[in-house]
C-alpha positions, -999 to 999 in steps of 0.1 A, spaced: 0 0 0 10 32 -13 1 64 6 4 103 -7 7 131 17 3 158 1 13 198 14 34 179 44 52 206 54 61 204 92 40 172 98 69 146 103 55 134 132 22 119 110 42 107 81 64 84 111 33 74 127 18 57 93 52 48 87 49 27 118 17 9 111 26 0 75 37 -35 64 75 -42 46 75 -28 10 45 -2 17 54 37 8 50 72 22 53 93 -5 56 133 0 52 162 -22 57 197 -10 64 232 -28 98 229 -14 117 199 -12 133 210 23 100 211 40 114 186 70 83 159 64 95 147 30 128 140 46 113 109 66 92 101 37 101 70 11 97 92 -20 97 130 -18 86 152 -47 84 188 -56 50 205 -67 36 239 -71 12 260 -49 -15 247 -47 -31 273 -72 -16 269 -98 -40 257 -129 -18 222 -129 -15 217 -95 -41 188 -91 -29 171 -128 2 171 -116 -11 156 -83 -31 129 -103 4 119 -125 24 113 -91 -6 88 -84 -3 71 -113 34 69 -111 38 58 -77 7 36 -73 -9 57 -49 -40 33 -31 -48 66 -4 -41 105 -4 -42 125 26 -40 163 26 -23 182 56 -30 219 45 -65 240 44 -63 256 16 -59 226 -8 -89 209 9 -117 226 -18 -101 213 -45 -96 183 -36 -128 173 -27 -142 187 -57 -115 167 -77 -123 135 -53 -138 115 -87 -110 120 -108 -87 104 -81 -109 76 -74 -112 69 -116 -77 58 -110 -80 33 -80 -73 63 -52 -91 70 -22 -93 103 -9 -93 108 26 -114 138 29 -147 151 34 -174 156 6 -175 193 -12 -201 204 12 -185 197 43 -149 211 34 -167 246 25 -189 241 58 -158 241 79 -132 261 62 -160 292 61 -157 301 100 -190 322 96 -207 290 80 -195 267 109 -207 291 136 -243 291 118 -243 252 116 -230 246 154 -258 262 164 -280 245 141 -275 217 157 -283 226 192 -245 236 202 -226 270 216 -209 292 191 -190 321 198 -211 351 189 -202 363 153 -201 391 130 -192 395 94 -199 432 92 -186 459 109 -221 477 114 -236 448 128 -207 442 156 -207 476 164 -245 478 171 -241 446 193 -216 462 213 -241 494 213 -269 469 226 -251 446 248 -251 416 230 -209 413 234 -184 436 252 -147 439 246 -122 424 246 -130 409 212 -116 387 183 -108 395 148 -99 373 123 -103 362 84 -132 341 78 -118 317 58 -87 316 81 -58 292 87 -26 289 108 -39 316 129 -30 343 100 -47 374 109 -61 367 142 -56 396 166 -74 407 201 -95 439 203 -99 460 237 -120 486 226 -128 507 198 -102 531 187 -85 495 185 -116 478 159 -116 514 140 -79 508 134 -74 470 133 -109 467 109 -90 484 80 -54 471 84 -62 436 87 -83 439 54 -55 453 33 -31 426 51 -53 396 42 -52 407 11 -15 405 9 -18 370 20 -21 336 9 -55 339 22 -61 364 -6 -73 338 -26 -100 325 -11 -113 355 7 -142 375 -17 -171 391 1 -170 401 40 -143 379 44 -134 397 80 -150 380 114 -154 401 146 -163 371 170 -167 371 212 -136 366 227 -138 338 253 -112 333 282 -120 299 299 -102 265 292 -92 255 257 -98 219 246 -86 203 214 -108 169 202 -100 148 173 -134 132 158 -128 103 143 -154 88 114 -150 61 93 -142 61 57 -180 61 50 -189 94 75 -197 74 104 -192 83 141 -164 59 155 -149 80 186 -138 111 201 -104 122 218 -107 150 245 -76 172 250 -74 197 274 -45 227 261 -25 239 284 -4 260 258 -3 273 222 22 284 203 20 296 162 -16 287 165 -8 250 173 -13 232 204 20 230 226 13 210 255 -18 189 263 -31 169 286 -60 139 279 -91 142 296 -121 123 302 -154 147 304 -184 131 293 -201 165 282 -172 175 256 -168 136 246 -210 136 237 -206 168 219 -176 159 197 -196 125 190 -224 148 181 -207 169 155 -192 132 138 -232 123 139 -245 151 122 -213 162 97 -205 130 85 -169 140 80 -142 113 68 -115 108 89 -101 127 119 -118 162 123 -98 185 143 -126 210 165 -111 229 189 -136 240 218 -134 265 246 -150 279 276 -175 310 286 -167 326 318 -198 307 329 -186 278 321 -206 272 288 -185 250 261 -183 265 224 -174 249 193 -149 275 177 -134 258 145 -137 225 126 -105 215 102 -117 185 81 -77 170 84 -53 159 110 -44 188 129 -17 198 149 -25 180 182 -32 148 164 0 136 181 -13 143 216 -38 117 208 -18 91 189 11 91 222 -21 87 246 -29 54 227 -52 70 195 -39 48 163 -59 65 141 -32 57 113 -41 20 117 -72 21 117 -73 41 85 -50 17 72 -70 -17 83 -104 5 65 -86 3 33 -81 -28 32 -116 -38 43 -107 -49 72 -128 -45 106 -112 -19 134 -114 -26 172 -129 3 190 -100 -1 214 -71 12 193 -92 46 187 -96 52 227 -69 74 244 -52 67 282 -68 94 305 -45 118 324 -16 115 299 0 150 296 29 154 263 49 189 253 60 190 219 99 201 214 120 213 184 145 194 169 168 196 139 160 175 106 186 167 87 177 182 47 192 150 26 209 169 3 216 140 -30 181 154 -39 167 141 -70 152 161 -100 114 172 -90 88 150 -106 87 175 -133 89 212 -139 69 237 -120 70 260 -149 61 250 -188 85 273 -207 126 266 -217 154 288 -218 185 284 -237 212 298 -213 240 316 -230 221 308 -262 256 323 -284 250 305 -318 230 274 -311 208 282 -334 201 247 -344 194 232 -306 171 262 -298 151 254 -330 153 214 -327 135 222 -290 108 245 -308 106 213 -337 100 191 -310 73 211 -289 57 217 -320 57 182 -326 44 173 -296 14 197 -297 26 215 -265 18 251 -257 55 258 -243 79 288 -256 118 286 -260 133 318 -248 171 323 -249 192 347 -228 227 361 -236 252 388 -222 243 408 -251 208 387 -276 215 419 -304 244 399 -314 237 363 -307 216 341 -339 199 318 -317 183 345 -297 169 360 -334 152 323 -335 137 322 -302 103 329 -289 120 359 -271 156 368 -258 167 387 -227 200 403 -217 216 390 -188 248 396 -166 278 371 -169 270 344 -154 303 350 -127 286 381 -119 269 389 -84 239 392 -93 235 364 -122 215 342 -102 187 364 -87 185 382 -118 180 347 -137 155 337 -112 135 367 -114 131 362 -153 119 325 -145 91 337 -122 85 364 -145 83 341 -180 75 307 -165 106 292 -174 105 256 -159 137 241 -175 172 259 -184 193 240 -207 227 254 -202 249 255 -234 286 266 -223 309 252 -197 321 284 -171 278 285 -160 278 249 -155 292 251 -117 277 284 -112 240 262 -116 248 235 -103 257 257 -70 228 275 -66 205 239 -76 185 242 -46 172 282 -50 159 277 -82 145 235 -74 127 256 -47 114 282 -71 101 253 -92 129 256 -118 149 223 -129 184 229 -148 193 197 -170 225 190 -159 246 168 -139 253 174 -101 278 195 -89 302 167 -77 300 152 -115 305 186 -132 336 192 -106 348 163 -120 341 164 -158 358 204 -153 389 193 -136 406 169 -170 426 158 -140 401 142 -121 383 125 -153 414 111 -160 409 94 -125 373 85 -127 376 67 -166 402 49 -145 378 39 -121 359 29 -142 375 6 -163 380 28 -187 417 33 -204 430 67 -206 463 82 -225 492 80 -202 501 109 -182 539 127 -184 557 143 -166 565 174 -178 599 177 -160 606 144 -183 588 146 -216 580 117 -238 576 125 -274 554 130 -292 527 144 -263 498 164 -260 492 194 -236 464 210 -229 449 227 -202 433 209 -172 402 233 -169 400 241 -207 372 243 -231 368 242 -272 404 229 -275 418 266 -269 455 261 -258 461 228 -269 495 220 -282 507 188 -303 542 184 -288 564 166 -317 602 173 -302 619 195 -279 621 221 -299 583 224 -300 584 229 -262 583 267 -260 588 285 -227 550 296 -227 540 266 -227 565 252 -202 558 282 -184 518 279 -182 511 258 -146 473 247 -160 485 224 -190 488 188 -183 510 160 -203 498 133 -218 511 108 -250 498 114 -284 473 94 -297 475 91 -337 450 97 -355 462 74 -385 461 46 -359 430 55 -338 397 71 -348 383 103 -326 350 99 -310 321 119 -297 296 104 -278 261 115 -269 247 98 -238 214 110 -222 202 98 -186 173 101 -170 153 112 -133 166 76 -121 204 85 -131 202 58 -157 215 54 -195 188 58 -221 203 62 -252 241 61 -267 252 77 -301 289 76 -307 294 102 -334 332 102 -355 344 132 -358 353 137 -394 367 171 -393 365 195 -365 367 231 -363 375 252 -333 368 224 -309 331 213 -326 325 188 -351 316 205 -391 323 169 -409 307 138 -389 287 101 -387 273 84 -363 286 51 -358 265 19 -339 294 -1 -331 313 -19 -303 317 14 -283 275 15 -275 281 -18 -251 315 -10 -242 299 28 -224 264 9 -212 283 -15 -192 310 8 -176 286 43 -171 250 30 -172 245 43 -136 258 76 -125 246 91 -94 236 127 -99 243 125 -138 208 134 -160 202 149 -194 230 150 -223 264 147 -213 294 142 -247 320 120 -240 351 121 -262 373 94 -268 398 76 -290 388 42 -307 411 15 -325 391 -7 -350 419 -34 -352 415 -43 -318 384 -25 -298 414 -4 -280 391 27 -266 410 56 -248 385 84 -230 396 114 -226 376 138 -217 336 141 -206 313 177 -208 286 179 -193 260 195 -215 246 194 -252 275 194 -275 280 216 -305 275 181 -324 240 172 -308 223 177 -346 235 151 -357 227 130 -329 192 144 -333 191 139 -372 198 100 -365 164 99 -345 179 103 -310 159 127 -299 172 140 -268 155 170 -265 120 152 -268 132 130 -238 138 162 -219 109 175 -226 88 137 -214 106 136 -183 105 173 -171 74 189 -186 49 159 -189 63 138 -163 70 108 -183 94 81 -174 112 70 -203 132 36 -210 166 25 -227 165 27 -267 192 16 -294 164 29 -321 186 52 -342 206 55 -371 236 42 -379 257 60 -405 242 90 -409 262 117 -422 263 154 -410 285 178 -431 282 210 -419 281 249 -433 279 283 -424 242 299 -424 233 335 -420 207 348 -398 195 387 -410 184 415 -386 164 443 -403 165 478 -392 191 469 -366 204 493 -341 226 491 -317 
């Protein structure tokens, strides 16, 4: 069994106490907007979403179902509740129960006014309550309620805008400030109408019950907690109680509301002693766990009533006279995060878009292709005098990307364009995104690139030199430079586009500058009349695993990028699948380049980048699609498996093409 908790912020406490009640190879799966929220750290799978208003939100919720083989969702927050329960038949089209309340009850309960009205209905004590500011005011006038008083929002949660009032130059300035705060709030989008509540202020003792109904709405039991301190709106310490008047009237809200599940009602006392239903939250609330260390295994229950099994009344019935205090401690954030279950955002950008010209327009192919509503912007130092931002949907100028303020400038244009996925295109931003992963993962924006321990080591040619060994992979031998070996090869060990590379024939081609340059490293020449250069495209996926390999010979290259070249399905496919079909952290296109020897199957690697390469076309035009796997994995969602399904021997010979700017000014 399979169980989603969705919006689980701060609620690590519940996702254990499932946890603890499930059998070996059941899951707790998590989703959150931010994937350091401490409950999807104790969770089995953990998975970034947007707020909960955003048009896609509930789709996207669906798709983790269906990929994860949800049987039950929960929901911890308020404010998702509505949905929801208005999306409930959609969920259970797909096998999953939702745990929550019908339409009716949800609004019933998260309308504060509305739940005052129907407490009363049935014969209970509400506070008295006001949704207009004439109508408290004349009450006060006639005597009906007397300062000190409440205000708060009337569809209200976490205590957001709840304040005290002790007389009337206090409501005459409160009233107005609180509206325009509201509105500032998340709360803002729920609240329409008089969405303000002046409400009698009572003083005595403060219980918290949880109501427990079966799956079906019907009464089961009722755990009485007495609150013996608050804090952020949550109960702090507690104590369970028996008293048979608040036990019968918890047990005759679960009667008459038919809830599902736990209902969290907190109640409270008139000076004369009178109990008052204040609020009903439809979910587990915050002193849930007051319940559940008393004896309350509402988890299990839950549990056994989805799998039609029959729940003893005993395991819902708390010890009396147990008293608990929460306490704060630190949750470690598992930082080898993986890649959110797909972007937040629907549109691309092409960082440092330069002149990839053809990979910005083989992403708008594809998307076109696909039938998707999704734009491919590109962003440059300066987009006047780049091509492939005169191809895109639209092009912004942006700082250097080892400039200060690179990053929050990038992430503003993210929110601002709903850009989802960056492809980066050039090797110094590499390290700069990969450092700052987590800002934009918690902003809902995915970069498709390795992590930063990978990149550190595809940057350093030292340390790939180390991990092809490691791999089983043979490298070029490494000299010494204080005892050359002719002929040898230098280059530098942080270099890019083969600028500063040296062919090293005899001493006399040994110059002091390059002698002289501490970055170049030695290594022995590989001949290219005995060994044939490769470049090879290799995509992973989410799951860090191998999809496709295209090793590409490079004909003819020119400054560092391939203008003559075919793709070649030979020995060198297996010889990479075996060796580097895992890599933790590695996803989307990374080129290796290597060396290989017909005669015998020698293969000598030499270098990996981690990005598209300037010879992805080609790739491309031999139906490896890399860009369309992208786009499955990180737009729609899609898992996607290992394919050999391209073309061997196709040709790419390449040419310079002109892109013309009317009316251009600088």
């Amino acid at each position: 069994m399979n169980i989603l908790f969705t919006c689980a912020g701060r609620r690590t406490y519940l996702l254990k106490y499932f946890k603890e009640n499930m059998l070996v190879g059941d899951k707790v799966v998590a989703t959150d907007m931010q994937l350091t929220a401490p409950a999807l750290q104790v969770a089995d799978v953990r998975l970034q979403v947007p707020s909960v208003y955003d048009p896609g939100y509930v789709d996207i919720t669906l798709d983790i179902c269906k990929e994860h083989k949800i049987d039950a969702l929960i929901s911890l927050n308020d404010l998702e509740l509505p949905m929801l329960a208005e999306n409930k038949s959609r969920f259970e089209a797909i096998g999953v129960k939702v745990i929550l309340s019908d339409p009716q009850v949800i609004e019933l309960c998260f309308d504060k006014y509305k739940t005052a009205l129907w407490v009363e209905s049935i014969g209970l004590n509400a506070p008295k309550t006001y949704i207009r500011m004439e109508d408290a005011k004349k009450a006060i006038k006639n005597g009906d309620i007397s300062f000190p008083l409440m205000i708060k929002p009337r569809w209200g949660s976490g205590s957001i805008g709840v304040f005290a009032i002790e007389d009337m130059e206090q409501l005459d300035a409160f009233y107005p400030v609180l509206f325009k705060t509201i509105k500032k709030t998340i709360l803002s989008k729920v609240s329409v109408g008089d969405f303000l509540m002046i409400q009698e202020r009572l003083t005595g003792n403060e219980f918290g019950l949880d109501v427990i109904n079966d799956l079906e709405g019907n009464y089961v039991a009722v755990s009485v907690k007495q609150k013996m301190g608050m804090r952020a709106g949550e109960t702090d310490k507690a104590l369970t109680v028996d008293i048979p008047e608040v036990r019968e009237i918890g047990a005759m809200i679960g009667r008459n509301l038919h809830h599902i599940g736990n209902l969290d009602v907190d109640i409270m006392q008139r000076a004369n002693g009178e109990y008052c239903v204040l609020e009903l939250n439809p979910r587990f609330g915050g002193g849930f766990p007051f319940s559940y260390e008393a004896g309350v295994n509402l988890p299990l229950a839950i549990i056994k009533w989805l799998r039609g099994e029959s729940v003893s009344a005993g395991i819902l019935q708390p010890e009396y006279g147990r008293m608990f205090a929460k306490n704060d401690y630190l949750m470690e954030i598992n930082n080898k995060r993986k890649i959110p279950h797909r972007a937040i955002k629907k549109n691309i950008l092409i960082s440092s878009a330069g002149q990839r010209v053809r990979l910005l327009q083989i992403f708008q192919d594809t998307i076109k292709q696909l039938g998707l509503d999704v734009k491919v912007y590109a962003s440059d130092m300066n987009p006047l005098l780049s091509p492939a931002c005169h191809v895109a949907d639209d092009c912004f100028a942006v700082l250097g990307c080892n400039e200060e303020k690179y990053i929050d400038e990038l992430l503003n244009l993210c929110t601002e364009k709903e850009i989802g996925l960056i492809i980066p295109t050039i090797d110094p931003e590499l390290m700069v995104f990969a450092s700052n992963r987590e800002r934009f993962m918690d902003a809902g924006v995915v970069f498709v690139e390795p992590d930063l321990d990978f990149i550190k080591i595809c940057r350093d040619k030292r340390l790939t030199s180390t991990y092809f060994q490691q791999k089983c992979i043979s490298v070029p031998k490494l000299i010494d430079r204080n005892h050359p070996e002719f002929p040898m090869f230098a280059k530098p060990y942080d270099g890019s586009r083969s600028v500063n590379t040296h062919v090293i024939m005899s001493q006399d081609d040994l110059t002091k500058d390059i002698t002289n340059d501490p970055k170049l490293i030695y290594m022995e020449y590989i001949s290219r009349q005995e060994y044939r250069e490769f470049t090879v495209d290799m995509y992973y996926g989410r799951d860090f695993r191998v999809k496709c390999i295209v090793p590409r010979e490079r004909l003819k290259v020119r400054e560092g990028e391939v203008s003559k070249g075919i793709t070649r399905k030979n020995c060198i496919v297996n010889f990479l699948k075996e060796r580097m079909g895992y890599i933790e952290g590695v996803r989307g296109c990374i080129c290796l380049q290597l060396f290989y020897r017909e005669s015998d199957n020698d293969i000598k690697a030499i270098e990996i980048n981690p990005r598209f390469g300037g010879g992805f076309p080609l790739t491309y035009y031999a139906h490896a699609n890399f860009t369309e796997h992208i786009i499955r994995e990180y737009l729609l969602g899609e898992s996607i498996g290992y394919s050999e399904d391209w073309l061997d021997r196709t040709m790419m010979l390449r040419y310079d093409d002109d892109i013309i700017v009317n009316d251009f000014d600088m």
